[in-house]
N, C-alpha and C positions, 0 to 999 in steps of 0.2 A: 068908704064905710068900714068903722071897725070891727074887728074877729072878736068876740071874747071866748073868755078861759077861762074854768073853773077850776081852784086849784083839786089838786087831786094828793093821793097820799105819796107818791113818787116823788111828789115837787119838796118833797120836805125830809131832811137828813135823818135816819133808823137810828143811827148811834147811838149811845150815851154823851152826851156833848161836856168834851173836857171845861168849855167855861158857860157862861151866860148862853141862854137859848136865842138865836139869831131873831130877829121881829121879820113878819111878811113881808113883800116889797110889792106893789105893783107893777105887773110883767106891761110896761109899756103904756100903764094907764088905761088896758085893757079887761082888767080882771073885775070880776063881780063886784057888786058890795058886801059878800060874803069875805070878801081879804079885808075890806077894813075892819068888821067883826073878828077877822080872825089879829087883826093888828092887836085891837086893843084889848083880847084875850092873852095876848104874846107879854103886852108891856103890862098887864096885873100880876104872870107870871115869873114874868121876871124882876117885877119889884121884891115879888116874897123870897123868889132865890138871892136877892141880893140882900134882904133882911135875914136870913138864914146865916148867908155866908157873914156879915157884919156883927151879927149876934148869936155863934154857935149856942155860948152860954144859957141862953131863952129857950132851947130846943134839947137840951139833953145832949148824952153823946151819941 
């Protein structure tokens, strides 16, 4: 029978992240349906960082 895991704020790096924000992973295909929510909140964020970075000019300096 499997364990699940919710992720929590620990599981996830404090830093400023010198590149792109990592996407979620499932810890063993364990973790809620709340990580695939949080997947595809990762990968809308990181489309617009990478529209940002591709198009400084569009955003000012």
């Amino acid at each position: 029978m499997l364990t699940y895991y919710h992720l929590k704020e620990i599981d996830y790096v404090l830093v400023f992240p010198a590149g792109l924000d990592p996407v979620p992973v499932l810890i063993d295909k364990r973790t809620f349906f709340d990580a695939w929510i949080m997947n595809r909140m990762c990968v809308m964020v990181r489309n617009i960082e990478q529209l940002i970075i591709d198009n400084p000019d569009l955003f000012g300096d």
